[in-house]
C-alpha positions in Angstrom: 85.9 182.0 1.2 85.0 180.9 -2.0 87.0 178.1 -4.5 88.3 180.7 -6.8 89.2 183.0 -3.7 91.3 180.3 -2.3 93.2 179.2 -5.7 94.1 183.0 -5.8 95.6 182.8 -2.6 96.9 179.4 -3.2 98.9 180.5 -6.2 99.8 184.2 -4.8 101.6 181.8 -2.2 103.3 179.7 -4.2 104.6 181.9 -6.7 106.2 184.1 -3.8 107.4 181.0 -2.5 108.9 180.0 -5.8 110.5 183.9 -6.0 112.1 182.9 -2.7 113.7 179.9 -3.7 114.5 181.2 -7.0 116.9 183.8 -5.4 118.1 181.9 -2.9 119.2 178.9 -5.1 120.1 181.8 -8.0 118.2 179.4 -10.6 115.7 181.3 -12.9 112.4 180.2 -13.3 109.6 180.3 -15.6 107.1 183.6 -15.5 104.8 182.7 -12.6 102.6 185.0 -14.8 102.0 181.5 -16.5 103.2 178.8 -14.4 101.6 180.4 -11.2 98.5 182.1 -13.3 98.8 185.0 -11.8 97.5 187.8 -13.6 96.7 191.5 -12.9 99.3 194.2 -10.9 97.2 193.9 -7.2 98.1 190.1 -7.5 101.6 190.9 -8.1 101.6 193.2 -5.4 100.7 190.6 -3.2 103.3 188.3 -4.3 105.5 190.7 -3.3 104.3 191.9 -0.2 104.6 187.8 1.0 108.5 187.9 -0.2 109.1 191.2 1.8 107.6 189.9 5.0 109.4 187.2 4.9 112.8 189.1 4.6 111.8 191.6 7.2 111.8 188.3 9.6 115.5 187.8 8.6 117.6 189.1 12.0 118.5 193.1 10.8 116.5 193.4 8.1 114.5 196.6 7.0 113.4 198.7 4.4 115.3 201.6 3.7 113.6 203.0 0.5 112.0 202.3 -2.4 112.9 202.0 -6.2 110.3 203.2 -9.7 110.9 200.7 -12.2 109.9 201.3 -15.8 110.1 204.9 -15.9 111.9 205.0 -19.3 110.3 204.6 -22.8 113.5 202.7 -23.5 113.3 200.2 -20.8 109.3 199.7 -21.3 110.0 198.8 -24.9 112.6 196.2 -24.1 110.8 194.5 -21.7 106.9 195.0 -23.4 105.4 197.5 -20.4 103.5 200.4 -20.7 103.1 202.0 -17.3 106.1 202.1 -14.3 106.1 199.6 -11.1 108.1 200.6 -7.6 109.7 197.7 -5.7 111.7 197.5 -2.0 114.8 198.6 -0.8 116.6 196.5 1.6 119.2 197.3 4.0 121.7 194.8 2.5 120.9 196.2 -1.1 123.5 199.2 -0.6 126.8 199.6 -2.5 128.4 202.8 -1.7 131.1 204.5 -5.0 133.7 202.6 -6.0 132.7 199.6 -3.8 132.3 195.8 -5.3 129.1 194.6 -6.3 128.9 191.3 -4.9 128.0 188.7 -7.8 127.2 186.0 -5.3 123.9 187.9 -5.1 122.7 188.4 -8.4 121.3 185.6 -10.4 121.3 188.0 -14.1 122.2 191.2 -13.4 122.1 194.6 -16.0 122.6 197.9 -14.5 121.0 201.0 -15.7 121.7 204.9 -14.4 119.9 206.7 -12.3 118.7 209.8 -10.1 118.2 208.9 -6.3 116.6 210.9 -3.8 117.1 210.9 -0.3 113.7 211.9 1.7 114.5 214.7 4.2 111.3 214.5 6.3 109.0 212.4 6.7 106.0 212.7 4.0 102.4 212.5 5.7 99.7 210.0 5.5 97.7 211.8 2.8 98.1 212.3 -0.9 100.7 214.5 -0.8 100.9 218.3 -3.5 103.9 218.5 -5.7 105.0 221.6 -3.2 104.9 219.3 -0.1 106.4 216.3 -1.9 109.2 219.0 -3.0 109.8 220.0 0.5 110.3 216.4 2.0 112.9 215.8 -0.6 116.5 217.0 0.7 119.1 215.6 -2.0 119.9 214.2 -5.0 122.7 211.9 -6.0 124.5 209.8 -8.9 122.6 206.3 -8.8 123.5 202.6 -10.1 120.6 200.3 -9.9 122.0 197.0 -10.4 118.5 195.4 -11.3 118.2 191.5 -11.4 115.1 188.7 -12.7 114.4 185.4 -11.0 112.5 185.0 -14.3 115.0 183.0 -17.1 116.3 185.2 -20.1 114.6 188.1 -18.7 111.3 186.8 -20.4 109.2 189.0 -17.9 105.6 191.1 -17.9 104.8 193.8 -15.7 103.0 191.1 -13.5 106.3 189.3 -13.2 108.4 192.3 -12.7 106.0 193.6 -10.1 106.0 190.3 -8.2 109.9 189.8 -8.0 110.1 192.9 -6.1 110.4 194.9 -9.5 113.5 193.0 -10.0 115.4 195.0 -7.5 118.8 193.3 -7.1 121.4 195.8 -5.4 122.2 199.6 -5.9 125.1 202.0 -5.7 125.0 205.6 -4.2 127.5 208.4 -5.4 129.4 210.0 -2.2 128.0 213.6 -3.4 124.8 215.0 -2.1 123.5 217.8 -3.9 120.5 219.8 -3.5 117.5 218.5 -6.2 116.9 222.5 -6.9 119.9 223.6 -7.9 120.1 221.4 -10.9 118.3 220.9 -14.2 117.8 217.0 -13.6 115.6 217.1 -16.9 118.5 218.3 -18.9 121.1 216.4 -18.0 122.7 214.1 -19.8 123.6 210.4 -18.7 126.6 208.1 -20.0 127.5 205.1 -18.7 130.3 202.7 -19.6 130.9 199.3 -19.2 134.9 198.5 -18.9 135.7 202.2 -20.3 132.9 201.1 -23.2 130.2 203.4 -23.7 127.0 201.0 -23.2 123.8 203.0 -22.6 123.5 206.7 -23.0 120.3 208.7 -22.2 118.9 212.2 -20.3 117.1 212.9 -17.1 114.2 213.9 -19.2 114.1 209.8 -20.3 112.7 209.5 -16.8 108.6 210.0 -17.0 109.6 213.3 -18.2 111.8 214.6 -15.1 113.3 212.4 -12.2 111.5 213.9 -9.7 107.9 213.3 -11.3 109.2 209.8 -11.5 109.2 210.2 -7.7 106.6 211.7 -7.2 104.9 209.3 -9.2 106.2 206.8 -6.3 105.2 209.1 -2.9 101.4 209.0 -4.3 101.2 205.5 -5.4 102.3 204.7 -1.7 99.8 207.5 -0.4 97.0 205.8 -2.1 98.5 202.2 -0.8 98.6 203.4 2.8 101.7 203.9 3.2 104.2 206.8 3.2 108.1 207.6 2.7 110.2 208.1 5.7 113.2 210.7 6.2 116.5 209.1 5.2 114.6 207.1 3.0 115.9 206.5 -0.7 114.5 206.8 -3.7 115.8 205.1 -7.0 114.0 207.3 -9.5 114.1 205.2 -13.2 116.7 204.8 -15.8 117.3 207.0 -17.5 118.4 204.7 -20.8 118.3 201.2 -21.9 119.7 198.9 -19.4 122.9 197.1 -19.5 123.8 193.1 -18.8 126.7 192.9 -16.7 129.0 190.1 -15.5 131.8 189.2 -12.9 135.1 191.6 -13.2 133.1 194.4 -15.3 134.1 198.0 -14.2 130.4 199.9 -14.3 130.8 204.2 -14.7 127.9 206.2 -15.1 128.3 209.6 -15.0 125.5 211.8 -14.7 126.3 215.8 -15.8 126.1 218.4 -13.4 125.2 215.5 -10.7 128.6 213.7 -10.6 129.6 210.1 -11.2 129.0 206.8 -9.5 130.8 203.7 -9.8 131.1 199.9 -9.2 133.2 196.8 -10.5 131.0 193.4 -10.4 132.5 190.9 -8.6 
């Protein structure tokens, strides 16, 4: 291996292991963008992949779906990104309606609405068509992504994003399942409130154009990655408006149309 092959890895290494400690000491850092010098998505990718080994050694711990990040024109523009990322969802990452978000987890959290899709079949190994993308799909429900930087003030690229598991944090999961096909998730309109204050409004359609192409958008990234979406797995879609900060003893509501409403209080 060549010099510059090995300060890649070098520094791929150390900025996952400076993610790591970041979270677990819930201190922000600098963007390892610049104090790591890692540049380019496939780097950040790799940054990742170290952090989600190392919590799939934790005892229990697996991956139970994945989230799109940076689906929504609003979102891109307040964070500088032109193009979406997907990140992992952990086991531990699930708050069910009405449930506390634990605060002890989160090191900045804001929490945008969402679409989320739960996989009904597995989805093969190749790229897969809109129609057989459309048939693994079984439901839809009302979404909270609680999302969350290890980067201070939020001062993130798509490179940093990427690399802190596209600032995943937790997410919440409305108790209704409804079939994606019986609803116009384009056209529906999103509201969510922040202690009974309306704090980020928006529409499906704020979504790469239609939640499920923002998923879709995630089933063929993973196809061309090598790797596929399981049945039962879930998918957090985008926002679907600009994101919200949040902090301890806020009561989050979204509701989402025709889909239902989802709730949270931070604590």
């Amino acid at each position: 291996m060549n010099h510059s092959a090995d300060d890649s890895s070098a520094a791929i290494t150390g900025a996952a292991l400076a993610l790591r400690e970041a979270r677990a000491q819930r201190r922000p850092i600098a963007p390892i963008s610049v104090s790591h010098g890692i540049a380019g998505v496939e780097a950040a990718y790799a940054v990742a992949e170290l952090n989600t080994q190392a919590r799939l050694l934790e005892p229990g711990r697996r991956i139970v779906g994945k989230k799109v990040g940076l689906t929504s024109k609003a979102v891109q523009q307040q964070l500088g990104v032109d193009q979406p990322d997907f990140g992992v969802l952990f086991d531990d990452m699930e708050v069910l309606d009405g449930d506390d978000a634990p605060m002890a987890r989160l090191i900045q959290p804001k929490v945008e609405a969402e679409v989320a899709f739960v996989m009904g079949r597995d989805l093969a190994g190749e790229m897969p068509t809109w129609g057989e993308f459309l048939n693994a799909v079984a439901w839809a429900l009302p979404a909270i992504e609680i999302v969350d930087s290890a980067i201070a003030d939020w001062k993130i690229s798509l490179v940093d994003t990427v690399a802190d598991n596209a600032s995943c944090g937790l997410y919440v999961l409305g108790d209704q399942p409804v079939a994606p096909g019986a609803l116009d998730l384009a056209g529906i309109g999103m509201r969510l409130r922040v202690n009974g204050r309306v704090a980020s409004v928006g529409t499906g359609a704020a979504c790469l154009g239609h939640p499920l192409r923002a998923a879709y958008w995630l089933a063929r990234t993973m196809a061309r990655r090598g790797q596929t979406l399981r049945a039962g797995e879930v998918i957090l879609s985008g926002a679907l408006g600009p994101m919200v900060p949040v902090q301890a003893g806020d009561l989050v509501q979204v509701e989402l149309g025709s889909l239902g409403r989802v709730g949270c209080r931070m604590t």
